[in-house]
N, C-alpha and C positions, 0 to 999 in steps of 0.2 A: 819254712815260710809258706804261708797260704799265698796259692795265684787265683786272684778274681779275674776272670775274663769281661767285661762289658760291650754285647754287642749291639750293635744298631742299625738302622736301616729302615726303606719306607717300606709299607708294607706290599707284603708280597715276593720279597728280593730271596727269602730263606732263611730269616734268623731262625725260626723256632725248631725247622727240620736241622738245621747245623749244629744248634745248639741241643738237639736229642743227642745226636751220632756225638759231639764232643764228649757228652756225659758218658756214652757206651766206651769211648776210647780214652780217654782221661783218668787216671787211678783214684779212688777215694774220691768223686767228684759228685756234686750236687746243682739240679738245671732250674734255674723258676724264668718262665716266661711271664715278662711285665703285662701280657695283656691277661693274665689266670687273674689279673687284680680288678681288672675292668670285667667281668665277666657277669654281670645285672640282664636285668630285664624290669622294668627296660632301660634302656641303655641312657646317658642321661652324663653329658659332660657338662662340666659350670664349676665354679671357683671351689667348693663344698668336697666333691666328685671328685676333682684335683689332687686336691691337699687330702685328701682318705687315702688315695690310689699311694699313692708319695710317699704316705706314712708306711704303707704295709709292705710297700716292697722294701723300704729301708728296714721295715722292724726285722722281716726275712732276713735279707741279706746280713745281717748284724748277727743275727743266731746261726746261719750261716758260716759266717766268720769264725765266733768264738767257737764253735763245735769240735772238740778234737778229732771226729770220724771225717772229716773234710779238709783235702788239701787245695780240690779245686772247685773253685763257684762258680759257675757259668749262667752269666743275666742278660736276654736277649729285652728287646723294649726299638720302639720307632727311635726315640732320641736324638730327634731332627733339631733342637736346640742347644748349642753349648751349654746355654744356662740349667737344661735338665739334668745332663751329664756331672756339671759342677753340684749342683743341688744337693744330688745324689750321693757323690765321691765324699760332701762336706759333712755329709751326715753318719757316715760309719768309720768303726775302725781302724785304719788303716794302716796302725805301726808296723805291723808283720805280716803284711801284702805287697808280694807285687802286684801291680795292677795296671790292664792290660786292655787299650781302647780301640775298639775294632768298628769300622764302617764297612757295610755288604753295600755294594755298588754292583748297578749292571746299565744296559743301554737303554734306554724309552720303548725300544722296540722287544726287549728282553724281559722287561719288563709288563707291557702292555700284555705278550704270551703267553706269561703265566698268571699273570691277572686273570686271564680271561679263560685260563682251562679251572682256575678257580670257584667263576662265577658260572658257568657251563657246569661242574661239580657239584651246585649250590653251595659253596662253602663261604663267598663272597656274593655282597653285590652288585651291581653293574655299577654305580655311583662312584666306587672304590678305585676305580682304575683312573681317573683326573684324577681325581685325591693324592695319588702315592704316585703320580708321574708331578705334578706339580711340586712336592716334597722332595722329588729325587736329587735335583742340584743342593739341595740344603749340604747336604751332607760331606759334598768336596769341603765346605769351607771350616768343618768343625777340626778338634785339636784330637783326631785321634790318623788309626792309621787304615787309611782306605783296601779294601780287598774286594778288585773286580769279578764279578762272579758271573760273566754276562756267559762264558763257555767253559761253565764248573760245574760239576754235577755235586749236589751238600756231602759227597763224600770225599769230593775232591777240594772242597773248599775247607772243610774241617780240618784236611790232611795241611793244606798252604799255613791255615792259621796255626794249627801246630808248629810245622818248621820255621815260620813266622815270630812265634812268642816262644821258640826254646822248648815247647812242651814235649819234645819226645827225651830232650837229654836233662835231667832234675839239676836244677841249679844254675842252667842255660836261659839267659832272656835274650832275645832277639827281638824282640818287638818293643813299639812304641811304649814306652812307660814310665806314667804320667802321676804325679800328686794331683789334688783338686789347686784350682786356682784359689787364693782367697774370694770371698764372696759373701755376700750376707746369710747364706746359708752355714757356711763356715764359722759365722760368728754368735749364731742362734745357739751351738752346739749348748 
């Protein structure tokens, strides 16, 4: 049985650094960062921009899936909305998955910190940092399983979500694991 990991969080928190070090420690696993999909210039969100983005991570994750060299998928993405979460879950395969819904949490202040060695970096903008502290309460309220990461280093938090979703013992699920909700996504199939 294939395990898709689904991680989220605002940005800045460490999914993409998590979700590298998972793929390193993960047997047969395979990482696509939801923001490789947004990657334009220039950059340009709107309803059009949306539903592209949508389409190619699902199309991914779905080849993904069926691939027999992959047991685990690992998709990082903001996914500050339930309804992206469900969108998502409702549009791929999912009979021979577990699937496994992960929030990276940390505190405003832990957050603001690494923002800002970011934007100091130039890797980020200054703009960025209200942005993804504004987003951050989103994420208590979605239906997945929260992992504070406010004094984890992405080595030590890869290691939690491991012991977390079973991943060190094959055929062990410890973690929250969830089908999609029904939803109008789900009935587009």
């Amino acid at each position: 049985m294939k395990r898709l990991f689904l991680i989220g969080g605002t940005m800045g928190v460490g999914k993409t650094t998590v979700g590298q070090i998972l793929k390193k420690r993960l047997p047969d696993c395979v990482f696509l960062d939801g923001d490789w999909c947004w990657e334009m210039d220039p950059f340009q969100v709107n309803g059009e921009t949306k539903q592209m983005v949508m389409e190619n991570i699902c199309f991914l994750l779905k080849n993904f899936i069926r691939c027999s060299a992959y047991k685990n998928i690992v998709f990082c993405w903001v996914m500050h909305e339930q309804t992206i979460i469900d969108e998502i879950l409702g549009k791929l395969p999912l009979e021979d998955c577990q699937v496994f819904l992960i929030s990276l949490l940390c505190t405003p202040e832990e957050l603001e910190r690494r923002l800002q060695k970011d934007v100091s970096d130039g890797i980020r903008r200054e703009d960025v940092i209200h942005r993804s502290r504004e987003r951050l309460p989103l994420y208590r309220a979605l239906h997945t399983l929260p992992v504070d990461v406010t004094e984890l280093t992405p080595e030590e938090t890869a290691a939690r979500i491991e012991r977390l979703c079973g991943a060190e013992e094959s055929g062990r699920v410890g973690c929250e694991q969830r089908q999609p909700e029904p939803s109008a996504a789900a009935t587009e199939r």
